[in-house]
C-alpha positions as semicolon CSV with decimal commas, in nm:
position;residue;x (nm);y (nm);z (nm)
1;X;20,911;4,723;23,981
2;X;20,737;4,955;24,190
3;X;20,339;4,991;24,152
4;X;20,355;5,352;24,013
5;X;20,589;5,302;23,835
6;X;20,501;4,938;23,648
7;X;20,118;5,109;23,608
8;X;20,243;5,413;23,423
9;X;20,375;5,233;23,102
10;X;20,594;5,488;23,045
11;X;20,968;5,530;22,900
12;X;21,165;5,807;22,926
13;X;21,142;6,111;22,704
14;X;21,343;6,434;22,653
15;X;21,110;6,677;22,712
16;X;21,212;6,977;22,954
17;X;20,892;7,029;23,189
18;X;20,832;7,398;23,214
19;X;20,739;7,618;23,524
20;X;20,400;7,784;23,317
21;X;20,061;7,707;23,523
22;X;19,951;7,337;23,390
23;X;19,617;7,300;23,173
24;X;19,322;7,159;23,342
25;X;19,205;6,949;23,011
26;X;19,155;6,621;23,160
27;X;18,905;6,702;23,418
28;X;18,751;6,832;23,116
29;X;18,756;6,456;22,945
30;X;18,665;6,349;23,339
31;X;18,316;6,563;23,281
32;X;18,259;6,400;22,895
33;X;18,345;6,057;23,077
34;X;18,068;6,144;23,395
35;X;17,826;6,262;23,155
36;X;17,817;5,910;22,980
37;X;17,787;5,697;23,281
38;X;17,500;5,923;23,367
39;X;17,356;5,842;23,046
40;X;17,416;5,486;22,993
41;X;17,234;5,475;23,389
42;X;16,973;5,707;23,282
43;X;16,907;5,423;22,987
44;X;16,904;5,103;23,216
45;X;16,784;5,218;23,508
46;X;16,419;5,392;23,408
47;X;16,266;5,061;23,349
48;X;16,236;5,032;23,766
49;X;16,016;5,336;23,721
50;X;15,773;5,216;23,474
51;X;15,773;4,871;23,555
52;X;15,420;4,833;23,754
53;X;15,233;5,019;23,441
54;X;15,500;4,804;23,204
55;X;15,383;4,460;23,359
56;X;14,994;4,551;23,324
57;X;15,045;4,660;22,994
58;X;15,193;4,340;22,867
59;X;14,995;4,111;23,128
60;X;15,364;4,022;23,291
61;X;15,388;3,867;23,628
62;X;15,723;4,014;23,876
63;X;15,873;3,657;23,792
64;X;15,846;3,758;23,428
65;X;15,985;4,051;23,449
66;X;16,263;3,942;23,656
67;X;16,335;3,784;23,371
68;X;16,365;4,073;23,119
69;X;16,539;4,284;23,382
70;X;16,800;3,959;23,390
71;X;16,822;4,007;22,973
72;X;16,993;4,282;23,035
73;X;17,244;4,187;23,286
74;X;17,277;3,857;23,072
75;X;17,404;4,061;22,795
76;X;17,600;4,282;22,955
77;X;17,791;4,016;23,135
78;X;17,853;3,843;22,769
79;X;17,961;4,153;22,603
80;X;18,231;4,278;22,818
81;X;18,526;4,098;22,781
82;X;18,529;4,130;22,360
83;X;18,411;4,503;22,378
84;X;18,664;4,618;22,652
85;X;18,925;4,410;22,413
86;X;18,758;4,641;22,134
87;X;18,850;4,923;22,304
88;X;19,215;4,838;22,403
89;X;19,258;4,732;22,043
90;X;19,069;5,102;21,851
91;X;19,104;5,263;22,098
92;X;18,807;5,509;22,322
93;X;18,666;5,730;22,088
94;X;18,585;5,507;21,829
95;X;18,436;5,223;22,035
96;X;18,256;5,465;22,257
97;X;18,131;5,660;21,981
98;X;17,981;5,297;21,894
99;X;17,881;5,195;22,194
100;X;17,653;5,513;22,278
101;X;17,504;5,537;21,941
102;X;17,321;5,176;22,022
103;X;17,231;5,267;22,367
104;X;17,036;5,536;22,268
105;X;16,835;5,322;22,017
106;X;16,839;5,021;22,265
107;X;16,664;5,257;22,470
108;X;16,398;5,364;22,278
109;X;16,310;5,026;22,143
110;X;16,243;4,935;22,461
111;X;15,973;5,225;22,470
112;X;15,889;5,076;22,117
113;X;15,841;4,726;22,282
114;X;15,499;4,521;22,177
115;X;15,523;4,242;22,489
116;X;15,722;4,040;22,634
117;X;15,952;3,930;22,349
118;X;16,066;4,255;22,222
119;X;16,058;4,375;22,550
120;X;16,342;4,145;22,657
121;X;16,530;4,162;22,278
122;X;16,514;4,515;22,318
123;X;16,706;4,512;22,738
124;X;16,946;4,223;22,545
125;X;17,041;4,485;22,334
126;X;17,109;4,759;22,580
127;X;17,318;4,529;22,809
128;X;17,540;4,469;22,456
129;X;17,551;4,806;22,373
130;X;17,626;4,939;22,768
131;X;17,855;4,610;22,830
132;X;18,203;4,790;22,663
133;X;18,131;5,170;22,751
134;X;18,284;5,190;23,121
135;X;18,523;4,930;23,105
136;X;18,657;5,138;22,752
137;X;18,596;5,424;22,912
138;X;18,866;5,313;23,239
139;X;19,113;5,251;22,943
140;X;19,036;5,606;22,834
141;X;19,088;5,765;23,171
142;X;19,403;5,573;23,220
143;X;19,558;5,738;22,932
144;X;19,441;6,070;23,102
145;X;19,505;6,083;23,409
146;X;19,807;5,973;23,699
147;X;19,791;5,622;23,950
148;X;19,751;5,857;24,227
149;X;19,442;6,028;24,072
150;X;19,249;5,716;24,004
151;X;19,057;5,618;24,277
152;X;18,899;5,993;24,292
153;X;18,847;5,966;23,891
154;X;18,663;5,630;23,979
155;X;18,457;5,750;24,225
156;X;18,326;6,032;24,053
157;X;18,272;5,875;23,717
158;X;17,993;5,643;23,939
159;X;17,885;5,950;24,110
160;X;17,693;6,049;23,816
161;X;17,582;5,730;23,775
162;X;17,433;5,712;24,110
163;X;17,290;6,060;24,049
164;X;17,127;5,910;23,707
165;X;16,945;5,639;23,948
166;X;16,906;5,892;24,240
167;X;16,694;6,160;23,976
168;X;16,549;5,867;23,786
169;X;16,228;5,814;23,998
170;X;16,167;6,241;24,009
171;X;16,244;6,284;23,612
172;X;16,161;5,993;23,468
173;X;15,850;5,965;23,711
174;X;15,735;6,309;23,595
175;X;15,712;6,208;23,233
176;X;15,563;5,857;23,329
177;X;15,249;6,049;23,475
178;X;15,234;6,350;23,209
179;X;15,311;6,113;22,899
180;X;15,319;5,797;22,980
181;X;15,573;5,485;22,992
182;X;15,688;5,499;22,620
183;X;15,742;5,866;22,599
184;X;15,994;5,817;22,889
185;X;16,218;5,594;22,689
186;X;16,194;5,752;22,429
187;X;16,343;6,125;22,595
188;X;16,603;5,933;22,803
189;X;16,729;5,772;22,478
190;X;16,778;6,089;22,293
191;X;17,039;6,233;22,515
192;X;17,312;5,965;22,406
193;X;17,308;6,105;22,039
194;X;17,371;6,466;22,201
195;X;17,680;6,325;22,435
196;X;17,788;6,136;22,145
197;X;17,825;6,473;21,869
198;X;17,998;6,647;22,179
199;X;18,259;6,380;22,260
200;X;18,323;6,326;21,902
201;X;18,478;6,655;21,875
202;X;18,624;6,725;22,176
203;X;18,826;6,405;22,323
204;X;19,092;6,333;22,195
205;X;19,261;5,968;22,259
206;X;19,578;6,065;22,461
207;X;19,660;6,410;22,591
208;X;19,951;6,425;22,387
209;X;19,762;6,467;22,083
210;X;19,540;6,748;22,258
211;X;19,607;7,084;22,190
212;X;19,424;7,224;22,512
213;X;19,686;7,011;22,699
214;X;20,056;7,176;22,759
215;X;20,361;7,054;22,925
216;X;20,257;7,104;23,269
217;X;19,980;6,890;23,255
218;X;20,130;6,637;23,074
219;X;20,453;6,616;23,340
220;X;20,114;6,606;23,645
221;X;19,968;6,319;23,412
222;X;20,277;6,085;23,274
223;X;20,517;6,226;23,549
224;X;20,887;6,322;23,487
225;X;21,235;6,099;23,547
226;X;21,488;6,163;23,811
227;X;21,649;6,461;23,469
228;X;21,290;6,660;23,500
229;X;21,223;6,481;23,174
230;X;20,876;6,363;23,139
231;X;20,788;6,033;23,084
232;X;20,643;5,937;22,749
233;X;20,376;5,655;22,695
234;X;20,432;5,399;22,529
235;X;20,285;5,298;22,190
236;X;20,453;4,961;22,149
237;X;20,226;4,727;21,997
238;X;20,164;4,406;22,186
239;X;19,907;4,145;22,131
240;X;19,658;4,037;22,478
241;X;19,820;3,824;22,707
242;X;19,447;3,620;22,750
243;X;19,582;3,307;22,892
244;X;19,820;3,533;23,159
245;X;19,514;3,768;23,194
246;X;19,231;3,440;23,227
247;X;19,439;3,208;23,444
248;X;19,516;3,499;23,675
249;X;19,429;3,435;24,031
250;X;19,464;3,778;24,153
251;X;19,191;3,861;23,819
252;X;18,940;3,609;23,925
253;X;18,957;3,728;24,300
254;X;18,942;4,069;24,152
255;X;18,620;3,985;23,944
256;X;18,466;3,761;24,250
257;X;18,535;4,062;24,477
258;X;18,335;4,296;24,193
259;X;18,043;3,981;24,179
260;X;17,986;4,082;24,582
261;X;17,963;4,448;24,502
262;X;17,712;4,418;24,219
263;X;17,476;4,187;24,397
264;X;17,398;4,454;24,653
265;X;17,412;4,726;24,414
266;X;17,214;4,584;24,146
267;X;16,929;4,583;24,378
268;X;16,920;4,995;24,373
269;X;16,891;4,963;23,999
270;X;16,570;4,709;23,937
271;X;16,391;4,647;24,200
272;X;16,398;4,912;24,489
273;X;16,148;5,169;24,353
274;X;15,911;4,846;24,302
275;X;15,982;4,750;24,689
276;X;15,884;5,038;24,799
277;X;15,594;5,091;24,584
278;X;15,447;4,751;24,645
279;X;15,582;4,670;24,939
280;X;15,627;5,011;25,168
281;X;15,358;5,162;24,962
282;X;15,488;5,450;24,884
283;X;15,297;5,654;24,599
284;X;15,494;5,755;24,242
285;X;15,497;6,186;24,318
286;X;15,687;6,014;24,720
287;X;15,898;5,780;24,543
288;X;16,065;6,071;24,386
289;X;16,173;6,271;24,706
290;X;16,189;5,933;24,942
291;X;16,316;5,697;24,659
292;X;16,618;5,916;24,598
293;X;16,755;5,959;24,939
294;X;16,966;5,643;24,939
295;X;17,093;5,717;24,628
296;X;17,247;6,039;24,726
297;X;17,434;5,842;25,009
298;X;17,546;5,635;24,770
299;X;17,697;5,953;24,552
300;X;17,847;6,077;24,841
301;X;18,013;5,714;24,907
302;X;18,141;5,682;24,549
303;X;18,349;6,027;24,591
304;X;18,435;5,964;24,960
305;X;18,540;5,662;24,912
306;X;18,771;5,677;24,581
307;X;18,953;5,995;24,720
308;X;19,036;5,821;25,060
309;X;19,163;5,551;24,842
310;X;19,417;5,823;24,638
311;X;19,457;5,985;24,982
312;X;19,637;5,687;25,135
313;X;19,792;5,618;24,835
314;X;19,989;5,967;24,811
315;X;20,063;5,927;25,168
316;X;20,174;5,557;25,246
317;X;20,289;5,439;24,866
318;X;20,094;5,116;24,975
319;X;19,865;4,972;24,749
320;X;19,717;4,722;24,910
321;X;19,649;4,976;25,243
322;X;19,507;5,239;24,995
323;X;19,262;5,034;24,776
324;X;19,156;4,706;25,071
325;X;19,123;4,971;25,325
326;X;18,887;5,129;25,202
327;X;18,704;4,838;25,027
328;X;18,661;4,621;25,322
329;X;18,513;4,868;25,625
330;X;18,286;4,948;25,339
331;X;18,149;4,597;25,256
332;X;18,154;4,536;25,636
333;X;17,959;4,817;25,698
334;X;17,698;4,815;25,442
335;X;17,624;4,474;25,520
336;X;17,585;4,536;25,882
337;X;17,290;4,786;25,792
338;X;17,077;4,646;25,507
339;X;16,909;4,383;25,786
340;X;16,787;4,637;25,957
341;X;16,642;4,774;25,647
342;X;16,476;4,483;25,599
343;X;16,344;4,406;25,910
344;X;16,234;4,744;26,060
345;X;15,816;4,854;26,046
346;X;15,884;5,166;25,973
347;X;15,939;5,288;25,632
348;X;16,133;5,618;25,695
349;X;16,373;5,394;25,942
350;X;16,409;5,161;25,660
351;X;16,525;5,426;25,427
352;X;16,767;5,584;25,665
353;X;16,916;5,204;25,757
354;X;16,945;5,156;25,328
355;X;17,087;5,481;25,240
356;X;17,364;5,382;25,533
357;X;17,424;5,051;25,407
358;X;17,398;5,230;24,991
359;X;17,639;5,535;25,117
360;X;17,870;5,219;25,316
361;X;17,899;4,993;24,980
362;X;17,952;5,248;24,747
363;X;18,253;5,315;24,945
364;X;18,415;5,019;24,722
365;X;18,356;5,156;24,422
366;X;18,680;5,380;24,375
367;X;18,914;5,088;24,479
368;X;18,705;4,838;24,298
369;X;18,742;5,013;23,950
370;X;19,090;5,182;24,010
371;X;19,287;4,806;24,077
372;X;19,233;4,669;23,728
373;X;19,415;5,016;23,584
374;X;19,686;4,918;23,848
375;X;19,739;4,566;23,741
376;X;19,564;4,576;23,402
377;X;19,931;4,831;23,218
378;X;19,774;4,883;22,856
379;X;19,523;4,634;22,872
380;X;19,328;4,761;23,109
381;X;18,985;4,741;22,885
382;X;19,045;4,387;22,890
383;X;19,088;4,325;23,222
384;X;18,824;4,598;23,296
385;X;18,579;4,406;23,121
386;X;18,680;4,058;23,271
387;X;18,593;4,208;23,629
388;X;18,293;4,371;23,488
389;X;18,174;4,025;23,326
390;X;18,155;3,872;23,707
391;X;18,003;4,138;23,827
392;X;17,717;4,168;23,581
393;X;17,679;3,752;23,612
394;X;17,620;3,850;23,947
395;X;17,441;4,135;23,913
396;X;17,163;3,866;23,687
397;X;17,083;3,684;23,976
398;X;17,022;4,014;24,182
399;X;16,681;4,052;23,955
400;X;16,622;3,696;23,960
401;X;16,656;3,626;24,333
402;X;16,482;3,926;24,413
403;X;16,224;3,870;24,196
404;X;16,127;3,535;24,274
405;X;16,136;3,598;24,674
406;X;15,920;3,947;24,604
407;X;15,667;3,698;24,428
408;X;15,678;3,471;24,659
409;X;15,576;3,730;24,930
410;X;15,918;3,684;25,088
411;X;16,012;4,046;25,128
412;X;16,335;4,041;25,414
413;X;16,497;3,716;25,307
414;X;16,641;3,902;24,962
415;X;16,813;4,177;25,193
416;X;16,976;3,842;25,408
417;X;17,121;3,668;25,128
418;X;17,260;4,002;24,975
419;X;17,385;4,060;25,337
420;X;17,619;3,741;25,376
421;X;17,738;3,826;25,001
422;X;17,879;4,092;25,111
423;X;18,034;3,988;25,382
424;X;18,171;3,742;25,164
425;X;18,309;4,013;24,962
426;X;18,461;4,152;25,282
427;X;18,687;3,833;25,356
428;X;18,775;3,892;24,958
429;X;18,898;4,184;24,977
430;X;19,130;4,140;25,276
431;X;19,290;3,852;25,214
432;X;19,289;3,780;24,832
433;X;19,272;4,082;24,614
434;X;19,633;4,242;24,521
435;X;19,636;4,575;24,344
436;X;20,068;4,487;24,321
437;X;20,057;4,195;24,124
438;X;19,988;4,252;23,773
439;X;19,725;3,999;23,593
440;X;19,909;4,077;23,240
């Protein structure tokens, strides 16, 4: 069965599609579903802020912390396989009704946090609470949106979160020196319970059900049979394949391939304002202008990079061209400039050289997140989550490698090792990783 065709899960419907102008209701959910992965980013990623004052007040050492930045990333990595199930089985709105609800509080017990215990219950939590909401969220966009949209859907989705850790050092900064380090959590963590009331009554969990959402749209989202009929989804009930999905080779390349992304990109969230406070010695009001830069790259990347992946896709029907084309060059790439980086005296250079490398790696992310909706059908959360599992086990060792070099005074050999993962991910991605065969 052809690859549009198997990842539709569709079966035909008489339905006449209409000549009116189609709705534009789904890049409507695409702004509820941006929103939240700013959010849940906003939530994990301030602690990189705050960390300096954070460690004095609790007498931590950067091994320490490396630690409690790893509870996180622990928890995430343990929660997303059963959540993503969670929302395959409830479906979105529920479980990311849920899910958002506990961020929010995660969040501000972590401004709550007395030392080092609480401090790392309190990141355990948020990595359960965060560890469902984009892999959910991916099953929620598939039932929204066209194969040939999702690269571009992917990319932007982790636009805004690159934009919540590209802001994070100016607004979270701001209230660090005004208010202090507990205030800060506790603003950021607020903002969840406003996305929440607004998604609550707005999505809806298939656009059938939507009343903003006429024929048009629907035929542009589901797509129509050789009659002009469009295609209906279907609501079959069918328990998880886990033993096709786990003993998949084409899923464990898939989450291996994800590992080498997260490494490089986990550094971005934890432990690059530190570097260059400590190390580059830039100030908190310069970390805010300076700090951001390669996160901007990396926003322009995640759009670039998904819609060149739908781009070949709508024009060569190939699969593996349109989502490893784009995926390798860009681990290749990024690579090839974060030694530099490293390496160079000069801080500005070593900006520009990581904001190359950022803008170069987030290239992968539209591929990277649009192959388990190819090869994932209705379980998509499932095998969303088993991709985002490796990647967050990965992702662990980013704060704890880091954070033991940093201590050690070892501040280049971090940027090497993170270097030769992904060209590792590279070689992945070109020879291993199938977006045509499905894992269920």
């Amino acid at each position: 069965m052809a690859t549009s065709e198997r990842l539709a899960d569709t079966a035909p419907r008489a339905v006449a599609v209409r000549t009116a102008a189609a709705t534009r209701t789904r890049w409507w959910m695409l702004g509820l579903f941006s929103l939240m992965y700013l959010i849940c980013y906003l939530d994990r990623g301030i602690i990189s802020v705050a960390q300096p004052e954070m460690r004095q007040t609790f007498g931590l050492t950067l091994g320490q912390m490396g630690y409690v930045l790893a509870a996180f990333t622990w928890a995430y990595a343990i929660g997303q396989i059963p959540v993503g199930w969670l929302g395959d089985r409830f479906g979105p709105k529920r479980v990311l009704t849920i899910l958002i609800v506990c961020t929010s509080l995660s969040a501000i017990l972590t401004g709550a946090a007395v030392g080092l215990v609480s401090l790392f219950t309190a990141r355990f939590f948020l990595g359960i609470a965060e560890s469902g909401a984009f892999p959910v969220a991916s099953r929620g966009m598939q039932l929204w949106f066209a194969p040939s949209e999702r690269g571009r859907i992917q990319g932007v989705t982790h636009f805004f979160s690159r934009f919540a850790v590209a802001i994070t050092p100016l607004t979270a900064g701001g209230l660090l020196l005004a208010y202090g380090w507990r205030v800060m959590f506790y603003v950021f963590g607020a903002l969840g319970f406003l996305w929440v009331v607004s998604f609550f009554w707005f999505y809806r969990e298939r656009p059938e059900d939507h009343v903003h959402v006429n024929r048009e749209e629907l035929a542009q989202i589901r797509g129509v049979d050789a009659q002009g009929n469009i295609n209906a989804l279907s609501t079959s009930k069918q328990q998880t394949p886990w033993r096709r999905i786990l003993l998949s080779p084409n899923m464990w390349w898939i989450g291996l391939g994800y590992a080498c992304f997260f490494f490089g990109t986990n550094f971005y969230l934890t432990w690059y304002p530190t570097y260059l406070r400590e190390h580059r010695g830039l100030s908190v009001a310069a970390l805010g202008v300076w700090g951001s830069i390669p996160l901007f790259a990396g926003m322009l990347g995640d759009v670039v990079g998904g819609s060149l992946s739908d781009l070949l896709l709508k024009r060569t029907r190939n699969a593996k061209l349109a989502r490893r084309g784009i995926a390798v060059p860009g681990f290749i790439l990024a690579g090839a400039f974060v030694i530099p980086a490293a390496m160079v005296s000069d801080t500005t250079m070593s900006i520009l050289m990581l904001s190359a490398s950022f803008f170069f790696l987030e290239w992968v992310i539209g591929p990277a997140w649009a192959v388990p909706m190819d090869v994932g059908g209705r379980f998509s959360g499932t095998v969303t989550g088993v991709m985002n599992m490796a990647g967050a086990l990965a992702a662990s060792l980013t704060a704890i490698v880091y954070g033991s070099l940093f201590g050690a005074g070892y501040w280049v050999a971090p940027f090497l090792v993170s270097a030769a993962v992904m060209g590792l991910g590279a070689l992945i991605w070109a020879f291993l990783i199938d977006p045509d065969r499905s894992v269920v």
